[in-house]
C-alpha positions in Angstrom: 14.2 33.5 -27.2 16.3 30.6 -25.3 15.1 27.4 -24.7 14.8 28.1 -20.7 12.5 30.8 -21.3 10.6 28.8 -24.0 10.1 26.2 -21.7 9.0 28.4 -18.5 5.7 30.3 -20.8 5.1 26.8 -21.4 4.8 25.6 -18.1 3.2 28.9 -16.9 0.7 28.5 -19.9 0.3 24.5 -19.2 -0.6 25.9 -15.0 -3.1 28.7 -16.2 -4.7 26.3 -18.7 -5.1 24.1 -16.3 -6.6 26.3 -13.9 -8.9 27.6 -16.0 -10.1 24.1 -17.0 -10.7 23.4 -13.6 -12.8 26.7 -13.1 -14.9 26.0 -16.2 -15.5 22.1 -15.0 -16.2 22.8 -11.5 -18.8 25.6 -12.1 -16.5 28.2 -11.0 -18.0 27.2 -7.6 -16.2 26.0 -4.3 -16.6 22.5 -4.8 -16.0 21.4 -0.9 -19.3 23.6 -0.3 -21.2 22.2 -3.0 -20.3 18.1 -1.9 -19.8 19.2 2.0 -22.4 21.4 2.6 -22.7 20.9 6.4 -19.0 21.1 6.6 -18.4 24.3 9.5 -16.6 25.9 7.7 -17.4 29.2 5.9 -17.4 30.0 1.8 -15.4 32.9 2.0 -12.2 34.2 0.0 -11.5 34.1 -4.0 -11.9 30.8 -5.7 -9.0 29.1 -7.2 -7.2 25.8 -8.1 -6.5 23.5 -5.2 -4.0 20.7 -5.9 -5.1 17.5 -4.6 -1.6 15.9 -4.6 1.1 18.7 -4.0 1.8 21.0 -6.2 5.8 19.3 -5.7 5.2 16.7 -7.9 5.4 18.3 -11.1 4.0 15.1 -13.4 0.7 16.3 -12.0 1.2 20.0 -11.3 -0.6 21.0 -14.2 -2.6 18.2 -14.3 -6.4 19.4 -14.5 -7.2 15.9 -12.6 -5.0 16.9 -9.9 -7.2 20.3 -9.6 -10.5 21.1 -7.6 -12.3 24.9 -7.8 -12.4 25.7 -4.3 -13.1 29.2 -2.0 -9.6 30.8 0.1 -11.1 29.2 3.4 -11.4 25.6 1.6 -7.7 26.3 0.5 -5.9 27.3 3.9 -8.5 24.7 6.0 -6.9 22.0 3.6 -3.6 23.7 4.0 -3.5 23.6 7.9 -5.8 20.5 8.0 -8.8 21.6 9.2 -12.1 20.0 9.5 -11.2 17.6 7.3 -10.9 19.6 4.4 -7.8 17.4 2.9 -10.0 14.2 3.1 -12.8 15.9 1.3 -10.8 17.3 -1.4 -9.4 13.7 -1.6 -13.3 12.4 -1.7 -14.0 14.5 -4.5 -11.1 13.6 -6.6 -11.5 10.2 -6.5 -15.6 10.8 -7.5 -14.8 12.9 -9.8 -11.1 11.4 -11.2 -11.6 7.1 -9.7 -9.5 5.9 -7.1 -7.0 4.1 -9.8 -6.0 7.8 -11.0 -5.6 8.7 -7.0 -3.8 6.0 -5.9 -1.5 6.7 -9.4 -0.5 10.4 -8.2 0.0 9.0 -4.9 2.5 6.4 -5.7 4.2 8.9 -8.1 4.1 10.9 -5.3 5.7 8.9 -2.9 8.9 7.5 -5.3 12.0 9.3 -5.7 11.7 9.6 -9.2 12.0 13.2 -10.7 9.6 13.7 -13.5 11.9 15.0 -16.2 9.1 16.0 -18.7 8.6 18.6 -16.7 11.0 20.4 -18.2 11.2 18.7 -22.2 9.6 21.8 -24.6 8.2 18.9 -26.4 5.7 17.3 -23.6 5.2 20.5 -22.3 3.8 21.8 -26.1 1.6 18.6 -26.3 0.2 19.2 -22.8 -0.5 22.4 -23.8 -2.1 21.6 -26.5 -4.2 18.7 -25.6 -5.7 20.9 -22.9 -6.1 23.8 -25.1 -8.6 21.4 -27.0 -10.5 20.5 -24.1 -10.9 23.4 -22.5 -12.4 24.6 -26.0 -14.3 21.5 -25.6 -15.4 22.0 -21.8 -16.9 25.7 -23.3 -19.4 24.2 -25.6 -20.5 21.7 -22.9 -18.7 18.6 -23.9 -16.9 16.8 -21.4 -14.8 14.7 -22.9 -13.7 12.1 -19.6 
């Protein structure tokens, strides 16, 4: 196997266990219902991983952090920037993550630097990893933030 396609199971594996981290944390509940409840909006679609910061900025693509457990209409209302559904994903980050880890994304976010781990085997392994042990930890109810 070549190191490109080492490298992409990698960061498919990194985004899936990421994901599921997110699910397991979150409840595998649409967490813009469950802090916005009054939001008029309705819980309706799959649930999945919405990114907080874009999913363009690979240093925090696969970041659970970066991740919030949300319904299909939370997703595209954040996407087209309805009722306010980016600022209450951007709420419950910052609850749930602290505004020094926001405003970090955001200024990685906003520089021109390209995150070259994204693409090292070696990070990418370590990421991996690490978030192979929490999610094992996340299962048996310890939440290690």
């Amino acid at each position: 196997m070549n190191k490109q396609t080492i490298r992409k199971r990698l960061q498919n594996k990194c985004l899936s266990l990421a994901k599921e981290i997110c699910k397991v944390r979150d409840g595998n509940q649409c967490q813009l219902h469950k802090w916005f409840p009054y939001i008029h909006l309705q819980c309706a679609g799959y649930l999945q991983a919405d990114h907080g910061i874009t999913r363009a900025c690979k240093k925090y693509f696969h970041d659970p952090r970066n991740l919030t457990w949300v319904c299909g209409s939370s997703n595209r209302a954040k996407h087209y920037k309805l009722k306010s559904a980016d600022e209450c994903i951007r709420r419950i980050i910052i609850e749930r993550e602290g505004q020094e880890f926001w405003d970090e994304m955001v200024a990685w976010n906003m520089s021109k630097a390209a995150f070259k781990d994204y693409s090292n085997v070696v990070w990418l392994e370590e990421q991996r990893q690490a978030m192979e042990e929490e999610l094992a930890d996340l299962k048996v109810g310890k939440d290690m933030r």
